[in-house]
C-alpha positions in Angstrom: 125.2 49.2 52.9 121.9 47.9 50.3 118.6 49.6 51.4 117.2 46.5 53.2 119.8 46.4 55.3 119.7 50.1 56.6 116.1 49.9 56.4 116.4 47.1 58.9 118.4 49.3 61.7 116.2 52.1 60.8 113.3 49.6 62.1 115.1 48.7 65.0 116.4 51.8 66.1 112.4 52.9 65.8 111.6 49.5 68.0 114.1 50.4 70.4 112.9 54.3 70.8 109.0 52.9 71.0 109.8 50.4 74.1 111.9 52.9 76.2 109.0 55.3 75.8 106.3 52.9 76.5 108.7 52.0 79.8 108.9 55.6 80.3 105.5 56.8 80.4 104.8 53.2 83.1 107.0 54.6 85.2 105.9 57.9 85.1 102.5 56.5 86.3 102.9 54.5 88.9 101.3 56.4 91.9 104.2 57.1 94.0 103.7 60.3 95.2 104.4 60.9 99.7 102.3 63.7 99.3 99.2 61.6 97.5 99.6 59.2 100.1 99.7 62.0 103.0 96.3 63.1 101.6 94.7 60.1 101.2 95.5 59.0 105.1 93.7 63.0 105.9 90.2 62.2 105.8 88.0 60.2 103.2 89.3 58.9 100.1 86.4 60.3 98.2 86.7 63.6 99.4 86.8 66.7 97.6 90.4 67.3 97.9 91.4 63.7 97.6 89.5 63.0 94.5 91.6 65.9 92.6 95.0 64.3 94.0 94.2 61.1 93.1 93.7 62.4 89.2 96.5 64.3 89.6 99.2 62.7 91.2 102.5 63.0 89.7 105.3 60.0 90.2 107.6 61.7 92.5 110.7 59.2 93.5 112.8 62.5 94.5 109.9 64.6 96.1 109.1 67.8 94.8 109.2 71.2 96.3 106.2 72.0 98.3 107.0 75.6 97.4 106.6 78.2 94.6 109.6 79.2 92.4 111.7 78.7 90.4 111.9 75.0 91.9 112.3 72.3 89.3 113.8 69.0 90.8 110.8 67.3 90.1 112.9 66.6 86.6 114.9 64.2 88.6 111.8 62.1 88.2 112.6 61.8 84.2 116.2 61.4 84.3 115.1 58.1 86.7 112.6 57.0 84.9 114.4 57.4 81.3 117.4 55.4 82.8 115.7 52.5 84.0 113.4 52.4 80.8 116.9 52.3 79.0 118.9 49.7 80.5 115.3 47.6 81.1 115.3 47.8 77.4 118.7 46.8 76.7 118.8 43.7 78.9 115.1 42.7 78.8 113.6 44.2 76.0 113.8 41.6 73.0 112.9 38.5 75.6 109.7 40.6 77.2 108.9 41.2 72.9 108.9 37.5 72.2 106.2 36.7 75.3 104.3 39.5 75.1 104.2 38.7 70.7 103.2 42.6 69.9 104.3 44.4 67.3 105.4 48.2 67.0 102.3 49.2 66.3 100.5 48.0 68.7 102.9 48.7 71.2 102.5 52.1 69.9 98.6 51.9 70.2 98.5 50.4 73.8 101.1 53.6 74.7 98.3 55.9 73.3 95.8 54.3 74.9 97.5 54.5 78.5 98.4 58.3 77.8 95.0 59.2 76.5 93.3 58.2 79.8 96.0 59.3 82.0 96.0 62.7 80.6 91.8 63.0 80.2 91.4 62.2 83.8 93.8 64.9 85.1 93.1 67.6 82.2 89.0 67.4 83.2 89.7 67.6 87.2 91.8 70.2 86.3 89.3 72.1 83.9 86.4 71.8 86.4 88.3 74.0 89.2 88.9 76.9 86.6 85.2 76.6 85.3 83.8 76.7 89.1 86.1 79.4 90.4 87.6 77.2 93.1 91.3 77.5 91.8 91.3 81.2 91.1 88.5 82.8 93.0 88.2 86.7 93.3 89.9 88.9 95.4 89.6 89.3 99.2 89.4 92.6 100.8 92.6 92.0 102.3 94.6 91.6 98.8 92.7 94.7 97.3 94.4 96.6 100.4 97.5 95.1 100.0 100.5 97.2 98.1 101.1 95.5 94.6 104.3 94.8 95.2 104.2 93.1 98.4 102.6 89.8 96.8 104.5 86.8 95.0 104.5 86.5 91.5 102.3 83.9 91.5 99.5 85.3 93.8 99.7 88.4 90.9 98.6 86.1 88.3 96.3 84.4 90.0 94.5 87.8 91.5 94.8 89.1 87.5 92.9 86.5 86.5 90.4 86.5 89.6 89.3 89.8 88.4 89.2 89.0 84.5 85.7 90.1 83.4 86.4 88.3 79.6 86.0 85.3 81.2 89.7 83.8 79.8 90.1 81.2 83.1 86.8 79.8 82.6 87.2 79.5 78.4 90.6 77.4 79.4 88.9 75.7 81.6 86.2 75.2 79.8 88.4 73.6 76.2 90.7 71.7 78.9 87.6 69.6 79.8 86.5 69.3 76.5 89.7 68.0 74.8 89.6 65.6 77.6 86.4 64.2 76.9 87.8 64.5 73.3 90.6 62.1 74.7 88.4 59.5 75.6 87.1 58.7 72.2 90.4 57.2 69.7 88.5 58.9 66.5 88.3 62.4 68.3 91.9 61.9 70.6 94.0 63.8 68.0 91.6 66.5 67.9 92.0 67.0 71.9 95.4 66.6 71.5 95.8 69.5 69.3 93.6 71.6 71.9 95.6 70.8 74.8 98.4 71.6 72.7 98.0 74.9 72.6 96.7 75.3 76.2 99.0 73.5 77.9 101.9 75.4 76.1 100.2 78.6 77.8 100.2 77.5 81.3 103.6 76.1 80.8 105.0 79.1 79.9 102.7 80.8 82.9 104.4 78.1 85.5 107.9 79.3 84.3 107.2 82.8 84.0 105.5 83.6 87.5 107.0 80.5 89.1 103.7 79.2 90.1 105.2 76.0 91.0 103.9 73.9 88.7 106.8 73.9 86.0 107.7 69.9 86.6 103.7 69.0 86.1 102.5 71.2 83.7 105.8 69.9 81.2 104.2 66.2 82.0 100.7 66.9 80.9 102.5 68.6 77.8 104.8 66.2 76.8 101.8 64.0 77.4 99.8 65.3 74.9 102.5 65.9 72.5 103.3 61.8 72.4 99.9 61.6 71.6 99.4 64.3 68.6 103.1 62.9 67.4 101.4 60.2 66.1 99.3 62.0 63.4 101.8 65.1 62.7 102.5 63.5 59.8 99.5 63.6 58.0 99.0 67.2 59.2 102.6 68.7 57.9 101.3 66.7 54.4 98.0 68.0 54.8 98.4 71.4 55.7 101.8 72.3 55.0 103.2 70.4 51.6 99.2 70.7 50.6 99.2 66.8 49.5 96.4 64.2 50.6 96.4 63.0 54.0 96.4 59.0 54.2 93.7 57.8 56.9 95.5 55.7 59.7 95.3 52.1 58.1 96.5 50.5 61.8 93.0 48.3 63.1 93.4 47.2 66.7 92.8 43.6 67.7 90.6 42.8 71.2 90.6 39.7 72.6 87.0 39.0 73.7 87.0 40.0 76.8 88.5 43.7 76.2 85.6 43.5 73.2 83.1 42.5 76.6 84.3 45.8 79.0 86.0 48.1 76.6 82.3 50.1 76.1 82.1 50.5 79.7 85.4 52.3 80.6 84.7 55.1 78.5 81.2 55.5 81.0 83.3 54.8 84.0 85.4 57.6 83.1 82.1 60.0 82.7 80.5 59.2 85.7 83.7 59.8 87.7 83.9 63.1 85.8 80.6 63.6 86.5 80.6 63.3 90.1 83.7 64.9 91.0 82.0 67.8 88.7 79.2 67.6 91.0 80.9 67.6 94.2 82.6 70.5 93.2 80.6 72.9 92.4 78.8 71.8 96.1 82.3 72.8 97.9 82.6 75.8 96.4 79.0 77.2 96.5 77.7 75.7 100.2 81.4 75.8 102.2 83.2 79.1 101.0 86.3 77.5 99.2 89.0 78.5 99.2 88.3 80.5 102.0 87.2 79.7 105.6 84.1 78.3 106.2 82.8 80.1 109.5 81.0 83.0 109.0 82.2 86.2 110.5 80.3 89.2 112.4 78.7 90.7 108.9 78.4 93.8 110.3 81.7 94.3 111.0 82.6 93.3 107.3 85.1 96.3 105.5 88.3 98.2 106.1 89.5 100.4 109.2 91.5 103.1 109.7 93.5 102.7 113.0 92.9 105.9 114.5 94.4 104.9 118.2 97.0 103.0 118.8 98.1 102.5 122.8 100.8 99.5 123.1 101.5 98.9 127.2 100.2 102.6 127.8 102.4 104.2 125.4 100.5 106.3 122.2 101.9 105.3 119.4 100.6 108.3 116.3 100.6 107.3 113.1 104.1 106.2 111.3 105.7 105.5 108.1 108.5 103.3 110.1 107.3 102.5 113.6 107.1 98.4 113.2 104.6 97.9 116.0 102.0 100.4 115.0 98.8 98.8 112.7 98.5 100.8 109.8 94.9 99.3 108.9 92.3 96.6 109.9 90.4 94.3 107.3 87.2 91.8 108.7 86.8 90.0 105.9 82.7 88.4 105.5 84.3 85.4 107.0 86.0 85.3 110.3 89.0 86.2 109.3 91.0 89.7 110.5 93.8 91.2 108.5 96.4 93.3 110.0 98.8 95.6 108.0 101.8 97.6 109.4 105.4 98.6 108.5 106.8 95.6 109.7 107.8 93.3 106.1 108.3 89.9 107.0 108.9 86.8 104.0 105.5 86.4 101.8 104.6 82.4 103.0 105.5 80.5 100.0 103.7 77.2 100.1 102.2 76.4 96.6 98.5 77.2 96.6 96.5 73.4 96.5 93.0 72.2 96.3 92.6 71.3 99.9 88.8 71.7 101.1 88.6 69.5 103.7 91.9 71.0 105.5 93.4 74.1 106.3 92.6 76.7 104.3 95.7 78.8 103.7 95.0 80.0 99.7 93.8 84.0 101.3 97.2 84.8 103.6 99.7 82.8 100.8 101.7 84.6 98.7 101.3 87.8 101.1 104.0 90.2 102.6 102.8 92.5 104.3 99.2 91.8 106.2 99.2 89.3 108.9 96.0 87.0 109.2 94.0 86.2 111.9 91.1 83.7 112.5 89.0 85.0 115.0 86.3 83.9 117.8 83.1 86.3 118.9 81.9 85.8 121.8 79.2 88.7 123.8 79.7 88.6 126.8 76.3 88.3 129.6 74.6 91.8 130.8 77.4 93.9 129.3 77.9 96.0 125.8 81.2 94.8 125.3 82.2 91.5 123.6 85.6 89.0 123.6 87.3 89.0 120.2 89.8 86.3 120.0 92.3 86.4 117.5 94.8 83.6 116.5 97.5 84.0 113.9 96.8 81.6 111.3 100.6 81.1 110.1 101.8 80.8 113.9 98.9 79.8 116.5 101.1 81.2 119.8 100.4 84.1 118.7 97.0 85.6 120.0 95.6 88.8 120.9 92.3 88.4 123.5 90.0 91.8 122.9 87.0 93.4 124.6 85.3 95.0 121.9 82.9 97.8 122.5 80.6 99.6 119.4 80.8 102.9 120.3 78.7 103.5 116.8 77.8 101.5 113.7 81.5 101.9 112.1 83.7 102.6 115.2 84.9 99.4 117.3 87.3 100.0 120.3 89.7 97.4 121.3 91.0 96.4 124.5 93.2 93.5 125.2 96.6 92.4 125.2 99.0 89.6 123.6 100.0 86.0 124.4 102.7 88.0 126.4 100.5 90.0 128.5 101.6 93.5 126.3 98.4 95.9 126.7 96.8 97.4 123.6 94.4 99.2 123.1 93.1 100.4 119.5 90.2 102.2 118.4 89.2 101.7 114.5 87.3 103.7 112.2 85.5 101.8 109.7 85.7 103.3 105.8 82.9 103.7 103.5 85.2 102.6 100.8 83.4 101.8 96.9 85.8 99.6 94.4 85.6 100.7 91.1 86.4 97.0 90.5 82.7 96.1 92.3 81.2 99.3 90.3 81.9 98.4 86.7 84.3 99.7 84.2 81.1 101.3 82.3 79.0 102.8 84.8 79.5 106.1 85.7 81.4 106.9 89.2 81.2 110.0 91.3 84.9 110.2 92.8 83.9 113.2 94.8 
């Protein structure tokens, strides 16, 4: 075999790889995704929460689990994809090359093209949430009186990182917005490549390791990125590696006049989305509580109690390392939500946590095994002292408890009531005056007693 001749199948074999990735990565964008169109048919399409599933919709022909874990059928999605860019290849490819008259490398700058945007659009929405602390806020009152090892993995990495003083979410969320704006330039693309790189690889390996949920998505945006960088490896490895000169990409793209007329413009577009979306951000999270409720609770009753009595249908009930029905402690959070932990365990809900501002706000009771969360209604009640309390489970809504709460004092409430099934109780909580060395500062000095 003379060189021209295996140089040729060297250059088709190259042609052939470059047109079932090009196929690849279109098929791994169209929008079909039951759960984008779910969201967008919830509300308005330029909501809060729709404009961040719009940028980050994955193509998902087999549906992916709406749970965390170790869940990663979402690969199915690949498998289909890589098998219909291959056989669409092998039957249509060389008549679709002779109509469409490109060449492989501008095939191969086109693919760039669609990959840079793609991935700039979902890294900077993505960014923007771990900037503004609307992904990961800080922990409730609720998980900092929950035992450690009755939350999911992933709620642990998420309340490690909600209580970060160094800043590290923010700093990733910070270079994932800028190599996405580095993304939208084709002289600085490699350059946000590189970063994103390096970040995505992190979160990758975070998605695996405390099965987030993410595993299937997080791969995308890396592979993604890598397609991109693969282009100038080469002159890195001869650059930094082997120590030789790096030759400059000679490749010059051709416009026809009208992609000459609009092409300025998209790059502006794709600010001014960014932009906005940045804007209406940082508006949910600082004027509606995300992720958390948005109706305020009874601020005085904000903080922890001590269940000191515990009557269930007239029977005392003292306190108990096993009994299931007795409450072991009481949380109000600032918001009107209650939090109820006993002995009883029941399975942690394991719904992946979602941007979602405009809908039911689950992130605070996810992930959780042991307390059971409430929304509540306060209502005084005319010419008395006492007041109804309402309480509605927020994972099951048959389940209520109907209160009249009297303020004996300024951190002792006494509750009388019963459940949707009529049971009597009657509880009587003592409110703690509890400091977190987490709220007082690692450096300043703490009187313990």
């Amino acid at each position: 075999m003379n060189t021209n001749t295996s140089s040729q199948i060297e250059r088709t074999r190259y042609s052939f790889l470059l047109e079932v990735a090009v196929l690849f990565f279109l098929i791994l964008s169209i929008p079909y995704d039951l759960a984008l169109f779910e969201s967008l048919s919830n509300g308005s399409v330029f909501s809060f929460e729709n404009l961040f599933q719009l940028a980050t919709y994955r193509t998902s022909f087999v549906p992916e689990s709406e749970y965390a874990g170790g869940n990663v059928i979402g690969y199915y999605n690949w498998i289909i994809a890589l098998f219909v860019a291959v056989v669409f290849v092998v039957v249509f490819g060389r008549s679709t090359r002779n109509k469409l008259s490109l060449d492989d490398d501008s095939i191969y700058y086109w693919l760039r093209v669609l990959l840079r945007y793609r991935l700039a659009l979902a890294i900077t929405f993505i960014g923007i949430v771990k900037v503004i602390p609307i992904q990961i806020p800080e922990p409730t009152l609720s998980e900092l009186h929950t035992e450690y090892g009755d939350f999911m993995l992933w709620k642990l990495y998420y309340l490690t990182n909600g209580i970060a003083t160094a800043g590290y979410l923010p700093v990733i969320g910070a270079l994932e917005v800028v190599a996405g704006l580095f993304l939208l330039n084709r002289r600085t693309a490699v350059i946000g490549a590189g970063l994103l790189l390096a970040t995505l690889l992190n979160v990758v390996i975070v998605n695996y390791v405390y099965e987030i949920g993410e595993q299937v998505y997080s791969s995308f945006l890396l592979l993604v990125a890598f397609t991109i960088f693969l282009h100038d490896l080469p002159r890195f490895f001869n650059l930094l590696v082997k120590n030789n000169a790096a030759t400059p990409d000679q490749f010059i793209p051709h416009f026809t006049q009208s992609i000459w007329k609009y092409r300025p413009y998209l790059q502006v577009v794709f600010l001014i989305i960014i932009g906005s979306f940045s804007v209406v951000a940082y508006g949910v999270w600082k004027d509606s509580n995300y992720p958390f409720p948005k109706q305020e609770g009874v601020s005085r009753w904000k903080g922890v109690y001590d269940v000191e009595d515990f009557v269930w249908n007239g029977d005392s009930i003292a306190h108990s390392l096993t009994d299931s029905l007795r409450w072991k402690d009481v949380v109000f959070e600032a918001w009107n939500t209650v939090s109820v932990r006993s002995n009883l365990k029941f399975p942690a809900d394991s719904l992946k946590p979602k941007i979602a501002a405009n809908r039911l706000r689950d992130y605070e009771f996810l992930g959780n095994a042991s307390r059971k969360f409430f929304s509540y209604t306060y209502k005084k009640e005319k010419g008395k002292r006492t007041a109804k309390l309402r309480l509605t489970d927020r994972r099951n809504s048959k389940n209520t408890f109907t209160f009249s709460v009297k303020e004996k004092a300024p951190n002792i409430l006494i509750l009388s009531g019963s459940d949707q099934l009529g049971n009597s109780l009657n509880v009587t909580l003592q409110q703690q005056q509890k400091r977190y060395l987490i709220k007082e500062g690692r450096r300043n000095p703490i009187k313990i007693y």
